[in-house]
MIMARVO-336023 format. One record per atom (N, C-alpha, C, O): x, y, z. Coordinates in steps of 0.2 Angstrom, whole numbers, padded with zeros to 4 digits, always signed. Layout:
// residues N
XYZ ...
END
This chain:
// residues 194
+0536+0187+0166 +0535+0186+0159 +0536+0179+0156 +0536+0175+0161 +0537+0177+0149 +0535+0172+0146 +0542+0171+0146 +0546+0174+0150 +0545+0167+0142 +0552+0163+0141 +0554+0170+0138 +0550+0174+0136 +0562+0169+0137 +0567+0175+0134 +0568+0175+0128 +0573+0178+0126 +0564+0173+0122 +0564+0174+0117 +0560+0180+0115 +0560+0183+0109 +0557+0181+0121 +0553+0189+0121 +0557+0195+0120 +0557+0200+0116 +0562+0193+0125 +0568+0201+0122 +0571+0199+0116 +0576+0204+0116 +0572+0196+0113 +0574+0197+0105 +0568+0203+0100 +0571+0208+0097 +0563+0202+0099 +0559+0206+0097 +0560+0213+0101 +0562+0218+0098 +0559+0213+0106 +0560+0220+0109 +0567+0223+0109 +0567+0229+0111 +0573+0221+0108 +0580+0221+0109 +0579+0225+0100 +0581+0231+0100 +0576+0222+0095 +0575+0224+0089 +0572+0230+0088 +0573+0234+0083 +0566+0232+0093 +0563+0240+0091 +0565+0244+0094 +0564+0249+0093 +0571+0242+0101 +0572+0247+0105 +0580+0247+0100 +0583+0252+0101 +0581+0244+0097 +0588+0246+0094 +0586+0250+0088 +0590+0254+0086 +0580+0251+0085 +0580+0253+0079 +0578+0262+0079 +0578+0266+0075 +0577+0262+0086 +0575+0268+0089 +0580+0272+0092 +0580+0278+0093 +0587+0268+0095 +0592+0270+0100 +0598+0267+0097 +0604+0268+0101 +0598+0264+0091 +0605+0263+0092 +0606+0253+0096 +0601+0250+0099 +0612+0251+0094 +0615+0246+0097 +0617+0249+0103 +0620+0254+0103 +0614+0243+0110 +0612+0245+0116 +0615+0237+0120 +0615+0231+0119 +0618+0244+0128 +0620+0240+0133 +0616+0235+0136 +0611+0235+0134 +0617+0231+0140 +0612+0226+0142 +0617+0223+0150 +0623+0220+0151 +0613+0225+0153 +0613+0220+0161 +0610+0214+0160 +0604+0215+0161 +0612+0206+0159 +0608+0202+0159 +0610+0197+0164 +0616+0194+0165 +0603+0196+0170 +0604+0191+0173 +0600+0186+0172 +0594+0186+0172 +0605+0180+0173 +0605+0173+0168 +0608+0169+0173 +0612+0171+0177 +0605+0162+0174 +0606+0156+0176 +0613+0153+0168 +0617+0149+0168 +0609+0156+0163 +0615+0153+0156 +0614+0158+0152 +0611+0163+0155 +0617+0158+0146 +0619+0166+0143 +0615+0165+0138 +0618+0168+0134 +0609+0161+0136 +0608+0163+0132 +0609+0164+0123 +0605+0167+0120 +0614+0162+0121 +0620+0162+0118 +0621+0155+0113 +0627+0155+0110 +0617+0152+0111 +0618+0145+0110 +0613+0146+0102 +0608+0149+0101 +0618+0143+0098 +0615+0144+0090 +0609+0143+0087 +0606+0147+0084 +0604+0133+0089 +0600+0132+0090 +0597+0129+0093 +0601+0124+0096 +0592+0127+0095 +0588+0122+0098 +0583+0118+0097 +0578+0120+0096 +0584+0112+0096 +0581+0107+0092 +0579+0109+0083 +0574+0109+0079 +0585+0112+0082 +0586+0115+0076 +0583+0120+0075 +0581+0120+0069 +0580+0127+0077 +0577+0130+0078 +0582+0136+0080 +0586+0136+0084 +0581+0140+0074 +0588+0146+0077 +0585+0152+0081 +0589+0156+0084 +0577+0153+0082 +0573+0156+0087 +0573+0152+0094 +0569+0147+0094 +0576+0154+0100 +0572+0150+0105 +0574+0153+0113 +0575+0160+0113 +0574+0152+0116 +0573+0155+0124 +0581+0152+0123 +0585+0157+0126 +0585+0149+0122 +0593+0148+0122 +0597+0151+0121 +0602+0152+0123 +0593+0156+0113 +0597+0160+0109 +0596+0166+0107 +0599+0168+0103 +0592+0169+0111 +0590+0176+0110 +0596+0181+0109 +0595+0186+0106 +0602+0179+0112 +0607+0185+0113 +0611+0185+0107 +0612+0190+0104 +0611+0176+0106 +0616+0177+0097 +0612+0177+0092 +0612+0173+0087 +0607+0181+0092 +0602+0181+0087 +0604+0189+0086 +0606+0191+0081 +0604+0193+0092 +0604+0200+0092 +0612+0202+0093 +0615+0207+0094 +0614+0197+0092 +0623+0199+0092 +0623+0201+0084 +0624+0207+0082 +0623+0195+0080 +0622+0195+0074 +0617+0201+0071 +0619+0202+0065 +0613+0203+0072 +0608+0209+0070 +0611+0216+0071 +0610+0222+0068 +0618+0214+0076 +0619+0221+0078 +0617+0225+0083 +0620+0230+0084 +0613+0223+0087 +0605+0225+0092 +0611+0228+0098 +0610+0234+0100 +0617+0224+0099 +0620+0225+0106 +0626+0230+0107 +0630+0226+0104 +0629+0234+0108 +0635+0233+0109 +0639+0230+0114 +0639+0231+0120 +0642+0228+0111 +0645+0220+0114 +0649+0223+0118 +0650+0220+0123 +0653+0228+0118 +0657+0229+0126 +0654+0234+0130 +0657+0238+0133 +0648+0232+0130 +0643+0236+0136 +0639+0230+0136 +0633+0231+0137 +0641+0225+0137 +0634+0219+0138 +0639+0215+0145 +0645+0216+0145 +0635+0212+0150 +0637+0208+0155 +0631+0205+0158 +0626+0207+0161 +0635+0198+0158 +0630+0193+0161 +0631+0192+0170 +0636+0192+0172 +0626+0190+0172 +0628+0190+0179 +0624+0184+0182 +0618+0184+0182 +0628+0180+0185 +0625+0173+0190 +0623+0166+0184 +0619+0162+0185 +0631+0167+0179 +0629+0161+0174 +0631+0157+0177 +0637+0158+0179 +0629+0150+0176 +0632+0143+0180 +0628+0140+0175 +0626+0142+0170 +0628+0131+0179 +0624+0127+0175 +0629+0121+0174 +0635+0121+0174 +0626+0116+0171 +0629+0111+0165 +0631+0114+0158 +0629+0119+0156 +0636+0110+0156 +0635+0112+0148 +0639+0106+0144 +0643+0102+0146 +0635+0108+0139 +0638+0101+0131 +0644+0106+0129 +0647+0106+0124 +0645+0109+0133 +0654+0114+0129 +0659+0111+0134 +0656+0109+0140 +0666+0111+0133 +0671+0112+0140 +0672+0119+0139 +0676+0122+0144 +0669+0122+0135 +0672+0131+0137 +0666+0137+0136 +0667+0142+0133 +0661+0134+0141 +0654+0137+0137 +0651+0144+0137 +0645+0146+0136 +0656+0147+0137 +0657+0156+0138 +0661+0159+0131 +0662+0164+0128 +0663+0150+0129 +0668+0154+0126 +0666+0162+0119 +0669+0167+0118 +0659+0159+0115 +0655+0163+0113 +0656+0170+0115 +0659+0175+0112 +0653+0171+0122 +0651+0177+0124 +0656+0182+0125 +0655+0188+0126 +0662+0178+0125 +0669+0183+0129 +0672+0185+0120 +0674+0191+0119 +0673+0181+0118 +0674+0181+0110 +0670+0186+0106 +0672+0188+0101 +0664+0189+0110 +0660+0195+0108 +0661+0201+0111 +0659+0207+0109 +0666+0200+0117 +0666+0206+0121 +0663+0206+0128 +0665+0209+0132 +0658+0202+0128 +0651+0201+0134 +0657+0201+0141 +0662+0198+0140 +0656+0204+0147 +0658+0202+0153 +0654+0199+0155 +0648+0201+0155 +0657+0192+0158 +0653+0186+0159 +0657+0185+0165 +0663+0184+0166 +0650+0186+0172 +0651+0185+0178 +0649+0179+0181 +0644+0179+0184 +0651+0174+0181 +0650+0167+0184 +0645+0171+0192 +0646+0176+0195 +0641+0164+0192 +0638+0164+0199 +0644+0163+0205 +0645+0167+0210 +0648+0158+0204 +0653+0157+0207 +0656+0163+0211 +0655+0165+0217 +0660+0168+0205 +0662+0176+0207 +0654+0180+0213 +0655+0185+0216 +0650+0178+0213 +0645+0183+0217 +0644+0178+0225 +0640+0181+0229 +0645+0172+0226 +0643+0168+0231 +0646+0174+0238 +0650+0178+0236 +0643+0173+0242 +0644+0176+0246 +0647+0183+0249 +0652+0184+0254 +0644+0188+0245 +0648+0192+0243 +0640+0199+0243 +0634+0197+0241 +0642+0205+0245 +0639+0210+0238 +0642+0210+0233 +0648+0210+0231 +0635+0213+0229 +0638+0216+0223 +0638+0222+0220 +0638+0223+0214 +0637+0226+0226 +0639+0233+0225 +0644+0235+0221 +0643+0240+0217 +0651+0232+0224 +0656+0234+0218 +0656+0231+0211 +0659+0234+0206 +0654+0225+0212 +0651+0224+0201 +0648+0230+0200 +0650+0233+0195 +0642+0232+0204 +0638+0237+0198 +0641+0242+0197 +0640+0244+0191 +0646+0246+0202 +0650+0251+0203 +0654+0253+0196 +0655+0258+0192 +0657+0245+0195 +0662+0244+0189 +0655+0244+0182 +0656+0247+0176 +0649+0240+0184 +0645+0238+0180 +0643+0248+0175 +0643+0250+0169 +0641+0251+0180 +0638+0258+0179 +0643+0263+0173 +0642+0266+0168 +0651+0262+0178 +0656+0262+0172 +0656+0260+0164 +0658+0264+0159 +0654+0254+0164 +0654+0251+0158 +0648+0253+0154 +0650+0252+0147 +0643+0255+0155 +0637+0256+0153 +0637+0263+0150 +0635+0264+0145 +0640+0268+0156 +0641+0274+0153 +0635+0279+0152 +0630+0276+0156 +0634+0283+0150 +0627+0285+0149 +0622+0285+0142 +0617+0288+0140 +0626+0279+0139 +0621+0278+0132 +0616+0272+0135 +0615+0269+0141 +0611+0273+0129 +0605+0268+0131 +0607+0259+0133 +0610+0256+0129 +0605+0258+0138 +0605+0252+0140 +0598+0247+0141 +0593+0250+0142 +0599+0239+0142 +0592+0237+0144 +0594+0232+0149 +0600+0229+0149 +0590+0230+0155 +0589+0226+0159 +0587+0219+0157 +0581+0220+0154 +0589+0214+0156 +0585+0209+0154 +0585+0202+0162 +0590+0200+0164 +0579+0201+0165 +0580+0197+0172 +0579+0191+0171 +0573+0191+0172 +0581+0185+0170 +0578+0179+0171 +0579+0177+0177 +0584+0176+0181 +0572+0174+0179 +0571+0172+0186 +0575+0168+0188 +0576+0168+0194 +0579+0162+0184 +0583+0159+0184 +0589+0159+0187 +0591+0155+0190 +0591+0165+0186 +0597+0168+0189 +0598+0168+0198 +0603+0169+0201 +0592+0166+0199 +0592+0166+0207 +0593+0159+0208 +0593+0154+0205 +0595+0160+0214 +0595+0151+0217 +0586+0148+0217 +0581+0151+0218 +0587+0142+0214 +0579+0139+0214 +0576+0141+0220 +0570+0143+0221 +0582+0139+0225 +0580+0139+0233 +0574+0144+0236 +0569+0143+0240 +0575+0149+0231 +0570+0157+0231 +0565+0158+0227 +0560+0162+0228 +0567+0153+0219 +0564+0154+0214 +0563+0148+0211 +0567+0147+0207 +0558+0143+0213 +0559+0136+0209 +0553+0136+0202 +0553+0131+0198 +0549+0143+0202 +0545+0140+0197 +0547+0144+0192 +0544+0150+0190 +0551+0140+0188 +0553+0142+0183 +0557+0135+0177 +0561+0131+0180 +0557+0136+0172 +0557+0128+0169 +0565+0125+0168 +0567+0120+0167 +0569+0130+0169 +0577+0128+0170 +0580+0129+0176 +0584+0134+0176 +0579+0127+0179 +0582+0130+0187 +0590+0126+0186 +0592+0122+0182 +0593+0129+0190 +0600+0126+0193 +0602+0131+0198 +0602+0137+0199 +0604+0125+0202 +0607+0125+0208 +0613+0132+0211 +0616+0134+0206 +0614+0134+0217 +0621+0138+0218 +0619+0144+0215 +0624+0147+0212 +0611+0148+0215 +0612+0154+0211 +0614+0159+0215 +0618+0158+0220 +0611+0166+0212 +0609+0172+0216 +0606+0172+0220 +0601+0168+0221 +0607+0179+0224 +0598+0178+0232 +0596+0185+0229 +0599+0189+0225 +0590+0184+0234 +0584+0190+0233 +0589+0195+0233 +0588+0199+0228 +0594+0196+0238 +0596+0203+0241 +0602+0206+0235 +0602+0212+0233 +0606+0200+0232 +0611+0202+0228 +0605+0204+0220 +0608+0207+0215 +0600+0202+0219 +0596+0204+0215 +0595+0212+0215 +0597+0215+0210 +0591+0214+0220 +0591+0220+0222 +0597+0224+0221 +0597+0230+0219 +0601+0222+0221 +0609+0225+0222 +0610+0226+0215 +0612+0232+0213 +0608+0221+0212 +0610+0222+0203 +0606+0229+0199 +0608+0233+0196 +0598+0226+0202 +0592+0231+0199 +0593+0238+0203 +0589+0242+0200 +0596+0240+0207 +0597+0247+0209 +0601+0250+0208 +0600+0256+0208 +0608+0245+0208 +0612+0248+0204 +0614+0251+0199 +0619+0254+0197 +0607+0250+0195 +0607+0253+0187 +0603+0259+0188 +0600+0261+0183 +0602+0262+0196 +0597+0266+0193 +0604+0274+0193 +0609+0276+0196 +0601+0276+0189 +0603+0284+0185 +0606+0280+0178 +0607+0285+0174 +0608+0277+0176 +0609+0273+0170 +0602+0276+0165 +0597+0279+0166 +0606+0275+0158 +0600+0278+0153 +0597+0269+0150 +0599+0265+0145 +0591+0268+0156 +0589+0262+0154 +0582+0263+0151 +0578+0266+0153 +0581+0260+0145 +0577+0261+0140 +0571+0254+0139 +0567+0253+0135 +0573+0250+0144 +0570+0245+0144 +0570+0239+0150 +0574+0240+0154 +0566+0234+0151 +0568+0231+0154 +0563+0223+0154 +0558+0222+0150 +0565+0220+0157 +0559+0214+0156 +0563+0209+0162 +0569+0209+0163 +0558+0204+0167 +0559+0199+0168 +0557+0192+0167 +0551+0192+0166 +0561+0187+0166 +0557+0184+0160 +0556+0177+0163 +0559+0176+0168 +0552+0171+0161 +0555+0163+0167 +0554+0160+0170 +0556+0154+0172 +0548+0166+0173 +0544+0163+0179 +0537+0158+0176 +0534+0159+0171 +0537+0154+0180 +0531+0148+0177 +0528+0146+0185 +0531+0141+0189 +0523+0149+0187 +0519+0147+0194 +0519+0142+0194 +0521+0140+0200 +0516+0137+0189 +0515+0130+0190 +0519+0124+0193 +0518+0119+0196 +0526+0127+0191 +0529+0123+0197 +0532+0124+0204 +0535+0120+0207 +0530+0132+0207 +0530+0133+0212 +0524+0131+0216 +0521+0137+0216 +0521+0128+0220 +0515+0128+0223 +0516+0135+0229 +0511+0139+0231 +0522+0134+0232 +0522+0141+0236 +0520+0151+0234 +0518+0156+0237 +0522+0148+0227 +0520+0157+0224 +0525+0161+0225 +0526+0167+0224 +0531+0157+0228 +0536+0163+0231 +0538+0165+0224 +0538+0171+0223 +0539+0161+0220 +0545+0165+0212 +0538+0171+0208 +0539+0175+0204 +0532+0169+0211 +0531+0174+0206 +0531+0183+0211 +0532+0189+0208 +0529+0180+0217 +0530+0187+0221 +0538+0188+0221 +0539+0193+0225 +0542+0187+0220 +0550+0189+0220 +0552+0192+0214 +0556+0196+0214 +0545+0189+0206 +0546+0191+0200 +0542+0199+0199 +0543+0204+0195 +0538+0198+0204 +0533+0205+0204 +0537+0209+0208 +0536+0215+0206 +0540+0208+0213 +0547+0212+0217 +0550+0217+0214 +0551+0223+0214 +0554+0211+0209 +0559+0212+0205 +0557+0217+0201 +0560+0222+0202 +0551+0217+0196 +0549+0220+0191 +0547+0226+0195 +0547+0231+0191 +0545+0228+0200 +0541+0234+0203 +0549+0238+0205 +0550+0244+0205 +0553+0233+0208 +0563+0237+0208 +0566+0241+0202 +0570+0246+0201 +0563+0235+0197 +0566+0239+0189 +0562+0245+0188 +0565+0250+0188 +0556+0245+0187 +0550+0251+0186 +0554+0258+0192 +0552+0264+0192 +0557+0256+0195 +0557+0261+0200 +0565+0262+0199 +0567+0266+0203 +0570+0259+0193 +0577+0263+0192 +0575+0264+0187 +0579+0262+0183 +0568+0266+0183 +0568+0269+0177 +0570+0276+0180 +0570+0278+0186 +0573+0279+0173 +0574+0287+0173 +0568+0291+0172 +0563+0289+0168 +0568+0296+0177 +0564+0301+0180 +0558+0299+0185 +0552+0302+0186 +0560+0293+0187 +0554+0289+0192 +0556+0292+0198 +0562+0291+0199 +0553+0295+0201 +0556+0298+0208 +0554+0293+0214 +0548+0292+0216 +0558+0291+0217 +0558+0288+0224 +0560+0290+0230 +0566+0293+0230 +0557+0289+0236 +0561+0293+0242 +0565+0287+0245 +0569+0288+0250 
END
């Protein structure tokens, strides 16, 4: 899909229909950030736009594979201050993540929840065409681990968002993004898989 300012719209009609709703977000950055180039719309901010609306509830939100630079020395601090579990990429290197989601499935509980994917979240290395890459992400495998993990979850939505072909010449991030999204389609509820 398009930059992450798309799940702000969609985060708003699925809340007006179900309620303030949990969220799995995987992110290279959280998303979180007031404004951009003055601009309180933007692919930085979708999350504190819909914190503020009300859209989330915030101790069912977690972020997973955020790293990066930042213009903060405490650049979480936002999200933790809202409730969000914020999983550093750091926390996931070489590891499963089975036991996150285990704990994750816990937290989500059975009220409605959403998937939000940015390709980002992965290591470039897997996914470079996308317009903010950073280094040290997630892999293919621990991705899948996240997207399955949520399936029996009451997931009312999903999106993966990021992907920009043009600067992949290899094609790999959009076939990882078409992956990804056919793994989500398939932990919707009542999708039967063998």
């Amino acid at each position: 899909g398009g930059d992450h300012t798309i799940t702000y719209p969609i985060l708003q009609a699925l809340a007006a229909k179900h309620g303030s709703l949990g969220l799995v977000h995987v992110d290279a950055h959280t998303d979180t950030g007031d404004t951009a180039l003055g601009e309180k719309i933007s692919h930085g901010s979708p999350f504190r736009r819909c914190v503020e609306e009300g859209l989330l509830d915030c101790s069912r939100v977690v972020q997973i594979g955020i790293r990066g630079s930042s213009y903060d020395p405490d650049p979480h601090k936002y999200c933790r201050e809202q409730g969000f579990r914020v999983v550093p990429a750091e926390e996931c290197w070489m590891k499963s993540l089975e036991p996150l989601m285990r704990e994750v499935r816990v937290q989500m509980g059975d009220k409605p929840m959403y998937i939000s994917f940015d390709i980002d979240g992965l290591d470039p290395a897997y996914a470079p065409g996308t317009g903010t890459p950073e280094i040290a992400g997630l892999t293919p495998a621990q991705a899948l681990e996240i997207i399955r993990g949520c399936k029996g979850l009451n997931i009312v939505g999903c999106d993966l968002v990021e992907v920009a072909p043009m600067y992949d010449v290899s094609g790999n991030t959009a076939l990882l993004g078409a992956n990804l999204l056919f793994e989500m389609l398939c932990v919707l509820p009542g999708v039967k898989t063998l």
